[in-house]
C-alpha positions as CSV (number, residue, x, y, z in Angstrom):
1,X,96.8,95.2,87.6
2,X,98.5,92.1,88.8
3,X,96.5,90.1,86.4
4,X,97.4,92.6,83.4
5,X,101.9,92.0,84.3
6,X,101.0,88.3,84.8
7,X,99.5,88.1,81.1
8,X,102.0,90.1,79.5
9,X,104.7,87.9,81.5
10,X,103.5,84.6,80.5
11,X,102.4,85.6,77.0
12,X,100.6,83.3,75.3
13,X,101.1,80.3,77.6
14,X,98.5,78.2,78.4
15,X,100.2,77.2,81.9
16,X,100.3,79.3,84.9
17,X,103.6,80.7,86.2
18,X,104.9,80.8,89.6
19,X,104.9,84.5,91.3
20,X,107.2,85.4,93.9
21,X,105.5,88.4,95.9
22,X,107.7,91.8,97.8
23,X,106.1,92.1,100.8
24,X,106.8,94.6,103.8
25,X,108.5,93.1,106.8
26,X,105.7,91.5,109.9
27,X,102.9,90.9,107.7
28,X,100.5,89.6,109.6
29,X,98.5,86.2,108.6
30,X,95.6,88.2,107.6
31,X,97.2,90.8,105.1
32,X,99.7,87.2,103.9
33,X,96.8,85.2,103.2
34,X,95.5,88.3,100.8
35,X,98.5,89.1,99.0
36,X,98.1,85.0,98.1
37,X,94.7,84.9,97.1
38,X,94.8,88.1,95.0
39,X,97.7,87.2,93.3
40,X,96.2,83.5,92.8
41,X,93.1,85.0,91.6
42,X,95.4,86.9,89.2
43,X,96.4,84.0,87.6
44,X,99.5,82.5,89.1
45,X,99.7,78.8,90.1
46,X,102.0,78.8,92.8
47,X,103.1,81.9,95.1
48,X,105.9,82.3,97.5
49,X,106.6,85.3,99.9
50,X,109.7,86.9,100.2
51,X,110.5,90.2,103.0
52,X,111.3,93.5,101.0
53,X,114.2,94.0,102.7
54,X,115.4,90.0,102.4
55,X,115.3,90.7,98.6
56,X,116.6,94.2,98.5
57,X,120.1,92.3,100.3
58,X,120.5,89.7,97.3
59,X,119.6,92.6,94.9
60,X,122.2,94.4,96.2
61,X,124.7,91.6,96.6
62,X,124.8,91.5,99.7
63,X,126.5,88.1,101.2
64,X,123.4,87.0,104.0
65,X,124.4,83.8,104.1
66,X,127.6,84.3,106.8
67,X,127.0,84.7,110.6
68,X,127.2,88.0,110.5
69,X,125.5,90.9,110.7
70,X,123.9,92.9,107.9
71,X,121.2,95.7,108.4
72,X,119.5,96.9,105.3
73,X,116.7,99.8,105.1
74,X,114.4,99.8,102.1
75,X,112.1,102.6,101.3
76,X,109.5,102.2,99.2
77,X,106.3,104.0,97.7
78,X,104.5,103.0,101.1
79,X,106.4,101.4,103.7
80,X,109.9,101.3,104.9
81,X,111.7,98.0,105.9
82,X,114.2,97.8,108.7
83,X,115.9,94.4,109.0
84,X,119.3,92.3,110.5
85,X,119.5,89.7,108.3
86,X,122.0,87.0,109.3
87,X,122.5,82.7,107.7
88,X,119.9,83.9,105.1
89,X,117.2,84.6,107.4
90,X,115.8,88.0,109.1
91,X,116.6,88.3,112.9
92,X,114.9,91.3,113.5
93,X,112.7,93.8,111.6
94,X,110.3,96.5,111.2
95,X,107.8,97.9,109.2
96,X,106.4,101.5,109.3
97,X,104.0,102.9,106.8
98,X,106.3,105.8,105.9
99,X,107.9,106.0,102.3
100,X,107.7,108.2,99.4
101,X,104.2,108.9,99.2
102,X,104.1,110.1,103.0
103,X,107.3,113.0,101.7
104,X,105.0,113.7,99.2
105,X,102.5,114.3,101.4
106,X,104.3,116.3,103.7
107,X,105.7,118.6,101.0
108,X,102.1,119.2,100.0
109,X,100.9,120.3,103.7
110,X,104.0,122.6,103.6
111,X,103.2,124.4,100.4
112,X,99.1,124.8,101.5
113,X,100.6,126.1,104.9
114,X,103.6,128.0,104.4
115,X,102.4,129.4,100.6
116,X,98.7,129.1,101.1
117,X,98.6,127.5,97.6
118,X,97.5,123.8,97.0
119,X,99.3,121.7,94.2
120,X,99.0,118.3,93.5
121,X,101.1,114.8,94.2
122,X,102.8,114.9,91.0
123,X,103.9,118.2,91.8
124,X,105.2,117.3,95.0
125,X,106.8,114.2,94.0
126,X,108.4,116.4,91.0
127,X,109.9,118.9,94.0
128,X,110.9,116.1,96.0
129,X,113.3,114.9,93.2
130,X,114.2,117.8,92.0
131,X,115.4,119.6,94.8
132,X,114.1,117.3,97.8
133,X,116.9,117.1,100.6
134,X,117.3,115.7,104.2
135,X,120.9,117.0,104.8
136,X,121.9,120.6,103.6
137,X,122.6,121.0,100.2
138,X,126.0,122.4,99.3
139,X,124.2,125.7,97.8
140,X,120.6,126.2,97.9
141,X,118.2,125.1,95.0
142,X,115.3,126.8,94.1
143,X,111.7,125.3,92.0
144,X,109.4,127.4,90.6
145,X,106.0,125.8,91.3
146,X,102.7,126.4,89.8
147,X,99.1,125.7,91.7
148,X,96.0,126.6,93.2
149,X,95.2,129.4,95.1
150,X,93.7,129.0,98.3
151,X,92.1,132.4,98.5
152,X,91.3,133.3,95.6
153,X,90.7,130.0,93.6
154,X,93.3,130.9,90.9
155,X,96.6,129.6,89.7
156,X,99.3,131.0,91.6
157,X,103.0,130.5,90.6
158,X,105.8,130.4,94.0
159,X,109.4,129.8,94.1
160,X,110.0,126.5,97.0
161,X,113.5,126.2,97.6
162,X,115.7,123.3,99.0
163,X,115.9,124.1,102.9
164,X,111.7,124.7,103.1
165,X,111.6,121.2,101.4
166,X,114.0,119.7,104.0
167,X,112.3,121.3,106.5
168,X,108.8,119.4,105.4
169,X,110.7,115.9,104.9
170,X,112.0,116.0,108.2
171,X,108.7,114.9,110.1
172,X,108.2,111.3,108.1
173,X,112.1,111.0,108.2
174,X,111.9,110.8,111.3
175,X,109.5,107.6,111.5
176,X,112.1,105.7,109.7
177,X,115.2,106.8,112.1
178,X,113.2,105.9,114.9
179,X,112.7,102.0,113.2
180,X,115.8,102.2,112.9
181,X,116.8,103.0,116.3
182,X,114.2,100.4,118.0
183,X,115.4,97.3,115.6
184,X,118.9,98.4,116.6
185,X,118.1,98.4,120.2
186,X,115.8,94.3,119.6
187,X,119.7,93.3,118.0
188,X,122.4,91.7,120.2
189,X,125.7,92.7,120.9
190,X,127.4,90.4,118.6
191,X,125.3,91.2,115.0
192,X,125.9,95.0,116.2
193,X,129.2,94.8,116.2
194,X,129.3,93.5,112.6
195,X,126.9,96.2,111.5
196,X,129.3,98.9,112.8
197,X,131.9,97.6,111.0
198,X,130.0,97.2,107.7
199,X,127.7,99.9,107.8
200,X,123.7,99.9,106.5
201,X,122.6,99.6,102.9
202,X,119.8,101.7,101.8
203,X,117.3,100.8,99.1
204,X,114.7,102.0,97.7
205,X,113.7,104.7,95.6
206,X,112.9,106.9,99.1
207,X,116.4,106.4,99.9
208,X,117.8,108.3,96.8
209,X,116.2,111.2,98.5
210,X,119.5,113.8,98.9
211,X,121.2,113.5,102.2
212,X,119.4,110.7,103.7
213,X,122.0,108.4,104.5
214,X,124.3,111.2,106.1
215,X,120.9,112.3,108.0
216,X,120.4,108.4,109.5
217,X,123.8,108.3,109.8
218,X,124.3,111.0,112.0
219,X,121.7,110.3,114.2
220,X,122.7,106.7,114.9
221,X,126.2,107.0,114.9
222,X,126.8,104.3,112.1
223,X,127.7,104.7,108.3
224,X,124.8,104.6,106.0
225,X,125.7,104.0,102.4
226,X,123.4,104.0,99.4
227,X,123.6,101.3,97.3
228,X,124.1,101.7,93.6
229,X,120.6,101.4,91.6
230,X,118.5,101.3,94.9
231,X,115.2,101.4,93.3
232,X,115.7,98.1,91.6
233,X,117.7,96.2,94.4
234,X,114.0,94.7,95.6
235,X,113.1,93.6,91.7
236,X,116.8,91.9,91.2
237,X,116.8,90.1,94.7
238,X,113.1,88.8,94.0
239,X,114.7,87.7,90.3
């Protein structure tokens, strides 16, 4: 795949571009020295690394180059990215492996548990958008869903509504407040202060999830804002 965007990238040029890689924050040597070779072996000449979260900051606009605090969360496909970023470096972060594709799995589990049907991650990832919540919704929403009978082996249509969904997004959410909460408590006093008074930015296209910034919000007792276009913040900042 990487070789396929590098192509269509560079066109018809004979000489190979430069790649600037996303990666999740505390990649280890091992998984660093991978992400360089494959991409290399792709057909790039020269690679640099940058932090998700690093990038989602500049994508967003973010001003990191002061001596002051900013916290960003970025929630991606497979990993979510705490960091303090401070004089255009990262002072503290995390990385868990919790992002969009663990809430689709979680909305699958629910379904097979709670409706004894099975449906698929397309399904669930169409749900999750659709009506997908992690505060309550101001009425309730309602999906009708087609899939597979566990039983009997047959299609089987339910109706999934809004609060059942929030109920199964709740467990992976979770993961990421507790990041949150740990990176908080690595910070000192001084760069806390600043991201009190400035509040997080949230990225990502997991963070677009309904009621996510209220839910993190509440439970660390700072604002949480969504930024605006949060799926491409990472893509600009790397740009």
């Amino acid at each position: 795949m990487l070789r396929y965007f590098i192509r269509k990238a560079n066109g018809r040029s004979l000489i190979k571009p430069n790649v600037i890689v996303c990666v999740p924050s505390r990649i280890n040597e091992v998984e660093e020295r991978a992400v360089r070779d494959a991409t290399r072996y792709a057909g790039a000449r020269w690679v640099e690394l940058i932090e998700e979260p690093m990038a989602a900051a500049l994508g967003a606009g973010i001003d990191i180059s002061k001596p002051r605090g900013v916290m960003v969360i970025d929630i991606g496909g497979g990993t979510a990215d705490v960091a303090v970023i401070s004089l255009n470096d990262v002072v503290v972060s995390e990385s868990v492996k919790c992002g969009g594709d663990k809430f689709d799995d979680a909305i699958v589990r629910y379904v097979r548990r709670e409706h004894n049907v099975i449906i698929g991650q397309r399904t669930a990832e169409d749900i999750k958008i659709k009506i997908g919540c992690l505060s309550p919704r101001p009425e309730k929403l309602s999906m009708a869903v087609r899939g597979r009978c566990v039983t009997t082996g047959l299609p089987k249509e339910i109706t999934i509504t809004s609060p059942e969904v929030m109920s199964a997004l709740l467990e992976p959410a979770k993961s990421i407040v507790e990041a949150v909460h740990d990176v908080l408590s690595r910070t000192a006093p001084e760069l806390i202060s600043d991201i009190a008074e400035s509040g997080i930015s949230l990225t990502g296209g997991g963070g677009l999830i309904y009621g996510f910034d209220q839910m993190i919000s509440s439970r660390i007792g700072i604002p949480v804002h969504t930024e605006e276009d949060a799926v491409c913040c990472v893509v600009k900042g790397t740009g």
